[in-house]
N, C-alpha and C positions, 0 to 999 in steps of 0.2 A: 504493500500500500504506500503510496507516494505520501511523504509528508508536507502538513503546508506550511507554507514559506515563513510562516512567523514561528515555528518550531526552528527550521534552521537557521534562523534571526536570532535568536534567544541563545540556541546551544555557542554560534559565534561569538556574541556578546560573551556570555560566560568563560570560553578558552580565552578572549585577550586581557579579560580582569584578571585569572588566574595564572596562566603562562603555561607552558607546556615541559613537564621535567623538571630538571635542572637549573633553568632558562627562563626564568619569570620575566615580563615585561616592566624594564626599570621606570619608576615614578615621575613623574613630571616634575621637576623641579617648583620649590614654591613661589609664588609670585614675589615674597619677600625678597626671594635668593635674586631673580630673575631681575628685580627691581634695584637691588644694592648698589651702593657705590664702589668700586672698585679702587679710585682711588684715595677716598677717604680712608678703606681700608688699607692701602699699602701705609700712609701716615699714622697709622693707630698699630702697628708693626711694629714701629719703633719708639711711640711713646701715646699707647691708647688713651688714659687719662688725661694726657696735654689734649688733647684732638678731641674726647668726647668730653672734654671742662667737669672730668668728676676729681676727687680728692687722690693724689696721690695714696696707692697699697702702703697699709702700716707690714710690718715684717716681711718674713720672705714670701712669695709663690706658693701653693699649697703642695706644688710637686719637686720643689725645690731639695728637699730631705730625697729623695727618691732619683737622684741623677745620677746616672751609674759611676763617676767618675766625680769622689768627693771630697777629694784634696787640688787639684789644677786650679776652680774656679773658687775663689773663696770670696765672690761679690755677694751682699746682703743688703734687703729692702730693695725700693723700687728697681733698681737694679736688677734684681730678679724675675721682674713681673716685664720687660721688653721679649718681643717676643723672636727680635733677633738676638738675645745672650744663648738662647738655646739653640736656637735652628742656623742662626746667621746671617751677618747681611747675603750670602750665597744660597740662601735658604736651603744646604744641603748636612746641615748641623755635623755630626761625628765624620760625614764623610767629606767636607767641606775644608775652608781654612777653620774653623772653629774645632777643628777634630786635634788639635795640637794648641798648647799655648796657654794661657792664663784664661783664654774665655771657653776652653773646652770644658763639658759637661758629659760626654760620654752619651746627652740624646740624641735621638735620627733628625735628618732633615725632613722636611717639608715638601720637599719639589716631585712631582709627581706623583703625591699621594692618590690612591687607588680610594680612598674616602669619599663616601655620600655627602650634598652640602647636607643633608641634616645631621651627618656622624658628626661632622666637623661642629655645626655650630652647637651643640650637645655638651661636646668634648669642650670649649672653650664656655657655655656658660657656666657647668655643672662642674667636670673636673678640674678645670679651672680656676673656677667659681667667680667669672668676672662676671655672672649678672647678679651675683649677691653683693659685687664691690663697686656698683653704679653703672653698667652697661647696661642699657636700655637692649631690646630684639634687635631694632632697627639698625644701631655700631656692631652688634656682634655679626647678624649676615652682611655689613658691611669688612670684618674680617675676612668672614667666610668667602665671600667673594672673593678676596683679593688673593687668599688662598690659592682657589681652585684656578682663576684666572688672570694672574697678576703678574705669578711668578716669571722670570726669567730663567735660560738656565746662561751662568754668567760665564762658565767656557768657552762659550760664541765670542763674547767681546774680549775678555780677561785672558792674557796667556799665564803659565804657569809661575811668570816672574812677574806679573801682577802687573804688566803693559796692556794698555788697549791695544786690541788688534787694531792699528786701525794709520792710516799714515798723517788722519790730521784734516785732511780737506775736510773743508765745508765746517770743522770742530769750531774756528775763531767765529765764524758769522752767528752761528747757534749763541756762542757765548756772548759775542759784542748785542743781540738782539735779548738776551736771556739775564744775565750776569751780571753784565758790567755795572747799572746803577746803584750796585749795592758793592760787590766787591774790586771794581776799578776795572779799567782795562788789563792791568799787571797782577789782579790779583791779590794786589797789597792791602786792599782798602777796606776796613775792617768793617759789619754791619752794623759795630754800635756806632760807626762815624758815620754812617750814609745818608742822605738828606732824607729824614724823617715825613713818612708818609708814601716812601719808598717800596715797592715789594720787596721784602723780605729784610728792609731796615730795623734791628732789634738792639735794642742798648744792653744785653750783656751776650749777645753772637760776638764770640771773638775769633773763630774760627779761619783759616785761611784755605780757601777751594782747591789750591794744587797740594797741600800738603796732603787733605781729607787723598786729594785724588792718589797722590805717590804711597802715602803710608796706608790707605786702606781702600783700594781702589773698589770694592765690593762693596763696601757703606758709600761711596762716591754715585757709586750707579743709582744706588737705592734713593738718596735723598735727591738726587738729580731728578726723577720720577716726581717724586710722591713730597719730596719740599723736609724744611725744617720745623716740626713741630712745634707750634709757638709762635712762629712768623709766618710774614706774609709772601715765603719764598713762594716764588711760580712752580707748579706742579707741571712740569712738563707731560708727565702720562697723561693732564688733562687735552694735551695737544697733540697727543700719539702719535711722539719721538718714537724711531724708531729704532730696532739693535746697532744697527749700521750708522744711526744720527748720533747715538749714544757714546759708540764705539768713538766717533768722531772728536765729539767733546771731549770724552775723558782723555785722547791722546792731545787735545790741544793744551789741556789744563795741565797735564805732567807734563809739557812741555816747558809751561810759565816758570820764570826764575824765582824760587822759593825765597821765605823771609830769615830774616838776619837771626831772628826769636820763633823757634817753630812753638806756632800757640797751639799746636794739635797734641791732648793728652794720651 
């Protein structure tokens, strides 16, 4: 007996809700996820509390006790709660520059996590516990975001001796358009001296752009993106610089002739 069409309607319906085997059909991501901002989340990476205006974490991380590797890193309080001291500005944590040195911790990186946005934002409100320490939903899938779609992998730009791959062209124009009114054409010119009202003029930024770039070219990339938390540096991810624009900058900025007083800690 032939069945009628709204029996084989139904039984269809039923096999795509539940999946076949193995092999369920993965969830639609949430509108929240779908919605986030990805660069605000690359900025709350390095200092979520600045970026979401909540109270700097009293003590350490709650996972902080729990890093396999617990004599190298011996930072305590806020310090612990960035979410590059674990993973990295290379977001490849043990397997990365972070896997050796005073900020190792012995956790894994980041970069190509096999994680669902909902594992991820779970894991960051809950075992984290940053939405009991002021992260609203709406900052943490902006993490989540920038997580799943933010990251770089900085081998493409960075060679193993910490040079951009890259010979320079086009780096000076990025930066004379980008840069200069806050740090100088040379790089010299500190953000707490920049004519105030400036992007990214901050009166206690003491920091100098080539040194960031020569001594820690992977935090270089990162803030070049996503800005300095706290000021009104340009986000260039909001203008989607690309690996090759990136690459460009940071070879022009290790280029620039370094300061007499390296102000990089």
């Amino acid at each position: 007996m032939k069945k009628p069409p709204f029996v084989i309607t139904l039984f269809v319906a039923s096999f795509l809700m539940i999946g076949c085997g193995n092999n369920p059909i993965e969830p639609t991501p949430p509108t929240a996820f779908e919605q986030a901002d990805l660069v605000r989340g690359g900025a709350m990476y390095d200092k979520w509390w600045t970026v979401a205006d909540v109270s700097e974490p009293d003590g350490d991380h709650p996972l902080w006790s729990q890093r396999p590797d617990q004599t190298s890193n011996s930072r305590s309080g806020g310090d612990t709660f960035r979410c590059k001291e674990c993973h990295g500005w290379d977001y490849k944590g043990l397997d990365g520059v972070y896997g050796a040195g005073s900020h190792r911790t012995g956790f894994p990186g980041i970069l190509g996590t096999a994680k669902a946005p909902q594992e991820i934002f779970n894991l960051l409100k809950n075992d984290h516990e940053y939405g009991s320490l002021g992260l609203d939903d709406a900052a943490l899938w902006d993490l989540t975001k920038f997580v799943l779609e933010g990251l770089i992998d900085t081998a493409l730009i960075i060679d193993q001796e910490g040079k951009f791959i890259s010979d320079g062209d086009g780096g000076k124009l990025i930066y004379d358009q980008s840069c200069t009114s806050c740090h100088g054409a040379d790089g010299l010119t500190k953000p707490s001296d920049a004519i105030p009202g400036q992007p990214g003029a901050h009166p206690d930024y003491d920091e100098f752009p080539q040194v960031i770039a020569n001594e820690n070219p992977w935090e270089f990339q990162h803030k070049t993106r996503f800005g300095q938390p706290g000021t009104d540096m340009p986000l260039l991810a909001e203008d989607g610089i690309t690996n090759e624009e990136l690459a460009s900058l940071g070879a022009f900025v290790q280029s620039l002739d370094m300061p007499e007083e390296d102000a990089q800690e």
